[in-house]
Steps between C-alpha positions, in 0.01 A plus 500: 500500500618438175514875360660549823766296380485689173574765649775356661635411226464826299690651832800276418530609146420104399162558336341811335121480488324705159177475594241400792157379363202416639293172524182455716452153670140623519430450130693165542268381706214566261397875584268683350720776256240748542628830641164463744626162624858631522323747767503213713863330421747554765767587275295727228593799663921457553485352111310837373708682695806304324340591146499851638885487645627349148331766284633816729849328568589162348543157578800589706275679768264189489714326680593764723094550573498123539786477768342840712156332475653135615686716822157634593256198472763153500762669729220748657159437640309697227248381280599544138095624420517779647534800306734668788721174469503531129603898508810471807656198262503729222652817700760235593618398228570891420148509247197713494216402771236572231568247250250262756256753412581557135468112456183447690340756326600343191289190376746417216797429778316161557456444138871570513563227794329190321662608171854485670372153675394340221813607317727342757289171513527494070882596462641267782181252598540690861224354729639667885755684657774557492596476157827595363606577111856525414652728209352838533166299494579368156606158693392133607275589855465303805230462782711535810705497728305521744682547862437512810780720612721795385850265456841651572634699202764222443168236524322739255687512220585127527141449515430741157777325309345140534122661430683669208603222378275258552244751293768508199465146476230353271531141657374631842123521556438494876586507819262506857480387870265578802645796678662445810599834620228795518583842341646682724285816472284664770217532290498124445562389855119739617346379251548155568423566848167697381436098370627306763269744762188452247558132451515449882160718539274325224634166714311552810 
């Protein structure tokens, strides 16, 4: 939700965005960096493939790879493993279907994807997503926002000014509260039926 609102933002000439990077919750959470344990990682394949995207095309077409893949899998039903996923997000965001291939076939793109993680973690202390830098990347970075909704364009750039400036100022540290409002994406709303459904089945 929150790129969405990136992009938003980017749309109303309020922002411009250098660079989309990638960081892998799955190494958070203590995975194995092995490019044999990435095999199993639900988001090995869609980082390669980012690895792949920047090389051919810049960081520029990361994000538009990002927002294409988000349309088909958050917005969509489809799962972001499979390779035919992974190729239509590409051909929609106007870049070559074979860079999935080219970066599955290419051990060093993992290598690649906990290089760029671990860089992100060292410069900024980044520990989730989403995570914003200011200043060309250059700047002070914050986790967050994270939203629920897309606001109105009015709401978001009220909304980017405050984050803005909250993140310029050294005396802040942290905000957080329980969510109250679930995102409003498709993708979220099956999957938390998928729970509910099992939940109610391993009751009885």
């Amino acid at each position: 939700m929150t790129s969405k609102w990136v992009n938003q933002l980017v749309e109303l000439g309020e922002v411009q965005v250098t660079d989309w990077r990638g960081f892998s919750l799955e190494l958070v959470n203590g995975g194995d960096e092995s490019v044999e344990a990435a095999a199993e990682y639900r988001g090995a394949p869609a980082l390669r493939t980012v690895i792949a995207v920047r090389a051919a095309a810049g960081g520029e077409a990361v994000g538009r790879f990002y927002h294409a893949l988000d349309m088909r899998t958050w917005e969509g039903s489809e799962d972001v493993r499979r390779p035919e996923t992974l190729r239509a997000a590409l051909a929609d965001a106007g870049l070559d279907p074979s860079l999935y291939d080219v970066a599955l076939a290419d051990p060093a793109t993992w290598d690649e994807v906990v290089a760029g993680h671990h860089a992100v973690v060292e410069e900024i202390g980044a520990f989730g997503v989403p995570t914003i830098r200011l200043d060309d990347g250059r700047g002070p970075g914050i986790f967050g926002p994270v939203i629920s909704r897309v606001p109105s364009d009015a709401d978001a750039v009220e909304l980017w000014r405050h984050v803005a400036w909250l993140v310029r100022s050294d005396n802040f540290w942290e905000l957080k509260r329980d969510r109250s409002v679930d995102p409003d994406l498709e993708g979220f709303r099956r999957r938390k039926a998928e729970r509910e459904a099992r939940a109610r089945e391993a009751q009885g």
